[in-house]
N, C-alpha and C positions, 0 to 999 in steps of 0.2 A: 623648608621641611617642618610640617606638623611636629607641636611634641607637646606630650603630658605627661611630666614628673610626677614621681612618685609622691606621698604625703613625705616619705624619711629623704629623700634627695628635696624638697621643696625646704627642708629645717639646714641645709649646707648654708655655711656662708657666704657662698658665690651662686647659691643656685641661679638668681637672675643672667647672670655670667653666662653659665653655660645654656642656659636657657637661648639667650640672643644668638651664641656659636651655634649651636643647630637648628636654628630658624635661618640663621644665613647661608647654609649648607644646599644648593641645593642638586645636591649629588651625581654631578656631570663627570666626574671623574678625570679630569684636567691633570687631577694631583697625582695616583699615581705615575702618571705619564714620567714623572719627574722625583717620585718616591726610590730611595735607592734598595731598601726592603722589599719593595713590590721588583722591580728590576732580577733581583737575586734569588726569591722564590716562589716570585707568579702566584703567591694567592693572594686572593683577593680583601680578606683578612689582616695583611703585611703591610696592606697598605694607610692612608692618609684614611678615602673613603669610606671603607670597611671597617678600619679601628672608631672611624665615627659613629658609622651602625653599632658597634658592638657599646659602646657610650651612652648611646641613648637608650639602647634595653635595659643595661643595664642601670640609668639612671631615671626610670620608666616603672621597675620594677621586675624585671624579667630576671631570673635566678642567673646569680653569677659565680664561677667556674674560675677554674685554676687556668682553663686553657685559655679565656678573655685575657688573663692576665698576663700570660708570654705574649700572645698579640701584643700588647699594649708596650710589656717591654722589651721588645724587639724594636722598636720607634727608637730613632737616635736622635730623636726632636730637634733634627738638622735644619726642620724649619723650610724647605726646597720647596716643599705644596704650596707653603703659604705665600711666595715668591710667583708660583704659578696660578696659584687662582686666581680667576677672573672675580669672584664673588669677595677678595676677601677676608675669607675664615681665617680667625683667629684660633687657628688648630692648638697653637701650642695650650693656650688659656682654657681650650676645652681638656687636652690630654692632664695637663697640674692638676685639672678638679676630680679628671674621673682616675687618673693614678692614685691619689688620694685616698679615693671615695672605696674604690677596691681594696685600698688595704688595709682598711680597717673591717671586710668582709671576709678576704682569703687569706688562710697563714700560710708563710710560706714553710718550703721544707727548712730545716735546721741548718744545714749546709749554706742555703743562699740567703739564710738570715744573718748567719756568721758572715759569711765575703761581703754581705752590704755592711753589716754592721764593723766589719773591721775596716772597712773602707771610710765610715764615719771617721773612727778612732785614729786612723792614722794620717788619709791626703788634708782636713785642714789646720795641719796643726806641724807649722812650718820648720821648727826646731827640730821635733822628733822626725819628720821627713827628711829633713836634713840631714839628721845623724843616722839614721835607716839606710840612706842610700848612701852616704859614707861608704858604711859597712858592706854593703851590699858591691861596692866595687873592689874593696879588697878580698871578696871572698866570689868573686864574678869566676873563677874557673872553674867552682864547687856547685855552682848555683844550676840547674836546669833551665834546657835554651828558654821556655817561655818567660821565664825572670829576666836572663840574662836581656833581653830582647827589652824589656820596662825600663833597663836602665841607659845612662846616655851615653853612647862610647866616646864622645868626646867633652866633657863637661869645662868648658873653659873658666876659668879662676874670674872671678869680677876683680876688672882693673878700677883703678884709681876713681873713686867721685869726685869731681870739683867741689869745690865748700860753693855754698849760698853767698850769694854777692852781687845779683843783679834787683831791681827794684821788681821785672816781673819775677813773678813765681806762681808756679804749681806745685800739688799735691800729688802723689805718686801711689797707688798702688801694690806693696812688695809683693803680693801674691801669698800662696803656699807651698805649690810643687813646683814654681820657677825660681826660687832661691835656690833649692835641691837641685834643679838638674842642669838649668840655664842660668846660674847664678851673676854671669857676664852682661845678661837682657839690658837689667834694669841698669846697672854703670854704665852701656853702651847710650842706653838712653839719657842719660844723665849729661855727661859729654857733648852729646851730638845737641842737646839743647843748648847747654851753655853755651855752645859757638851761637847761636842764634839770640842770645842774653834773655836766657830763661832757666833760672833757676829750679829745682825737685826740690821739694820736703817730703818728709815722711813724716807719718803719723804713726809713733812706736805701737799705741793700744790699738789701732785697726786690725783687723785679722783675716780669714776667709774671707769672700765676700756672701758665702751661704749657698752657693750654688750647690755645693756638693750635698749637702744634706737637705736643702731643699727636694733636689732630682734625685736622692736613694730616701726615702719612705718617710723623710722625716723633716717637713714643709715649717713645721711650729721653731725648730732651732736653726734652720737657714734665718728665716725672717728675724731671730735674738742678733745672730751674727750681723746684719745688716742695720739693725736698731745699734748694737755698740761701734759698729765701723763711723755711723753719722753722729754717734757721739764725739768719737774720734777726731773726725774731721770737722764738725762746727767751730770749734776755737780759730781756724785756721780759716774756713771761709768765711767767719765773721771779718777776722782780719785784712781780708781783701784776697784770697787764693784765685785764681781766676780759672782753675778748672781741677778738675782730676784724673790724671792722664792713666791710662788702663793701656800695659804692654801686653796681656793677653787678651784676645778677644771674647774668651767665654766668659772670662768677670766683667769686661764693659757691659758685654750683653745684660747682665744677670742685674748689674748698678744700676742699669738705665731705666730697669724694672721697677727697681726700687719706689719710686713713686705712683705706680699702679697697686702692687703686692702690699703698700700697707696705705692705700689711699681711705681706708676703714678705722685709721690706726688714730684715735684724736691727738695723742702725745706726738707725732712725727710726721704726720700726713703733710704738714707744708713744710718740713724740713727733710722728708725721702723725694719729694717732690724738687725743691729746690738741688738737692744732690744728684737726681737724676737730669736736672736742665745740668750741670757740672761738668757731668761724667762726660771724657773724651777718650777716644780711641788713640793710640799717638800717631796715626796717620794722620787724621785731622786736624792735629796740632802741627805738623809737618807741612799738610796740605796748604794751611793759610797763611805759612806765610813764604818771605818771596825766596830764599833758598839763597841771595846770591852771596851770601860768605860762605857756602858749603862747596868746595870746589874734590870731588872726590874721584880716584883715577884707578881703574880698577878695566881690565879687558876679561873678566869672567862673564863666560855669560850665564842670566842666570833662570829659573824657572819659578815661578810664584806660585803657590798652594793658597787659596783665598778659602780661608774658615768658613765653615758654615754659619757660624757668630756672628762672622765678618759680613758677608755677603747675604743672607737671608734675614739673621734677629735684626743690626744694624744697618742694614741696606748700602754699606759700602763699599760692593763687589765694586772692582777696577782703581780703589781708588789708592792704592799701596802699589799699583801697576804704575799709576798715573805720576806719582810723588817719586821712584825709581828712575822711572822713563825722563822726566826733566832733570834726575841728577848724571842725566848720562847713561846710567845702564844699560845693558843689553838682554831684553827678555825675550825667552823660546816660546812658541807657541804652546797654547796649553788647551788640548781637547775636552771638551764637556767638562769647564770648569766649577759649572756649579755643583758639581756631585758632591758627595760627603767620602770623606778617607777610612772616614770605620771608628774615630778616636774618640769622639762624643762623649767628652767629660769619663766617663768610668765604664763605659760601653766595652770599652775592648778586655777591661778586664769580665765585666759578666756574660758578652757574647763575643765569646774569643772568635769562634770559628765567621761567622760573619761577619767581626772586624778583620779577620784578616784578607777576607776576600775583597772588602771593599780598598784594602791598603791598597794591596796588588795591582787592583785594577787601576788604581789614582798613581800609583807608582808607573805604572805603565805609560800611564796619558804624561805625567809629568816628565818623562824620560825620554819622551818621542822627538822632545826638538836635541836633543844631546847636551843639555847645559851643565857647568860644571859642578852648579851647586844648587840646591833646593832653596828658596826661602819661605814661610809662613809666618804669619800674625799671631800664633797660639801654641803655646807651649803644650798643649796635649797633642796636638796635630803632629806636632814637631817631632816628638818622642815619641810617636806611634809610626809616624812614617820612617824616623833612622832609624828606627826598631830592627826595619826591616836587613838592615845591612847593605844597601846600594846608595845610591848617590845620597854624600852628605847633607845632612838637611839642618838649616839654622834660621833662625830668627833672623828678616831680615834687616833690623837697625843695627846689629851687631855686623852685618859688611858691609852695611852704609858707614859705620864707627872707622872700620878698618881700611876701608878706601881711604878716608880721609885721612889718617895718620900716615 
């Protein structure tokens, strides 16, 4: 695809970036096929292809609209195109620039400045999360169903951590809104390693990984949160940490990045870099090795929700199937699994009605074989889909943990 940047898009810090992304474009339309916005309302616009049109006008010069800007944020940057093209395109690295780039052209209305900006102020910042949803379950009867539906109906109590005592060790992730809802995850995960003699740490000063105010309008304080997370963690990986195991799959995705998003950064460039060779998913940590002290007994069968984190940013659709299936379980067939659930980081709360369509729909494929229980890799997914109120849905290390007990 020809393109000619503008003189004020060619001053972007990335213009070469995006520059390369629509050169490699060249507009077969492979992606919608597999777009779950194009799926849900057929224009053409909703889609991969079309949101790219509307990117290079407008970073072209072509006057830019309020209406570019729903297009654009209607995207759950699920990442499915990028899976599907044959060319390629690194869609997501063109959408960061031109979401960007729009919003420092169109303001938005007040209302949805407020819900993004309350959404800054409150998902990374894990205490106050914590104490919010507290509240928010003792006051669950007074609350209206769309709240009631965010919070987790069954939040189980994190059990017991092992103390540190094995020679390996890694580095852990606590997250922000997985302490708040799934606060079991990461003890589940804790556990199920030590049996394997592999020690957690935590690094108290880590925080967000930056995802979330990276993806709502405000790219300059993701990238701070990510600069003090590696501050965080360098004492530790100097010490010999041999990885950093990520229990949600949105923040691996987002860490892994880490060493592209500040490869311009001269202070951190080979130490976001080095933390992104680090960052593991904890199926991969799972995956490698050989399982046989894990003998867990469990006749549930169960159904898998494979993130779009998981499966598209990190490329490891199948492989929390594959780590399940050798510990014995039993998995139910799952139709069109690469779809996206609707939960996309904060997606469902600013496109309610289209997150819930796509819940339904992924609720429907995942229910088809009858299992008894849901499992997923990510805590947004997790809490979007028991939102719904049908089959329980949990993280699956936490009934890997429980089998074994």
């Amino acid at each position: 695809m020809q393109t000619h940047l503008s003189p004020q898009a060619r001053q972007l810090p990335r213009a070469a970036e995006a520059e390369q992304v629509l050169r490699s474009c060249v507009h077969c339309g492979f992606c919608n096929a597999t777009c779950p916005t194009y799926q849900l309302l057929g224009d053409e616009l909703d889609g991969p292809r079309g949101r790219i049109y509307l990117m290079k006008e407008m970073l072209e010069g072509a006057p830019i609209t309020a209406a570019t800007q729903t297009h654009l944020d209607r995207c759950l940057s699920c990442r499915n195109c990028e899976s599907t093209c044959p060319s390629g395109v690194e869609y997501h690295t063109l959408l960061d620039i031109g979401r960007d780039f729009i919003e420092q052209q169109v303001p938005r209305p007040l209302g949805n400045r407020l819900l993004r900006g309350g959404l800054r102020a409150l998902v990374p910042h894990p205490a106050l999360f914590r104490a919010l949803t507290r509240a928010g379950q003792v006051l669950r009867p007074w609350l209206p169903d769309s709240l009631q539906a965010k919070l987790p109906r069954q939040a189980r109590p994190a059990g017991v951590r092992p103390p540190v005592r094995h020679a390996r060790r890694m580095l852990i992730l606590e997250g922000c809104v997985q302490p708040g809802f799934s606060p079991n995850t990461n003890a589940a995960t804790a556990r199920v390693l030590d049996r394997l003699g592999i020690s957690l740490i935590a690094a108290p000063q880590a925080g967000c990984c930056g995802a979330v105010d990276f993806h709502m309008d405000a790219q300059p304080t993701g990238l701070d949160r990510a600069r003090r997370n590696i501050d965080a963690w360098w004492p530790a990986i100097q010490a010999g940490a041999e990885a950093i195991v990520q229990t949600a799959s949105g923040c691996g995705a987002f860490i892994k990045d880490y060493g592209t998003l500040l490869k311009h950064d001269a202070h951190y460039a080979d130490k976001a870099r080095r933390v992104s060779e680090l960052a593991l998913d904890l199926v991969q940590v799972l995956g490698a090795e050989a399982l046989d002290g894990l003998h867990p007994n469990s006749d549930r069968r169960l159904a898998f929700h494979c993130p779009c984190t998981l499966q598209h940013a990190q490329k490891l659709g199948g492989a929390v199937e594959a780590v399940l299936t050798r510990l014995g379980f039993s998995l139910t067939p799952v139709p069109d699994g690469h779809l996206c659930c609707g939960s996309a980081g904060t997606y469902s709360l600013t496109q309610p009605t289209l997150a819930r369509q796509l819940r339904d729909n992924r609720l429907n494929a995942l229910e088809s074989g009858q299992p008894h229980v849901i499992v997923t890799a990510n805590i947004g997914c997790q809490t979007h889909l028991d939102g719904a109120g049908r089959t329980p849905v949990r993280h699956w290390i936490e009934v890997v943990d429980e089998a074994l007990d």
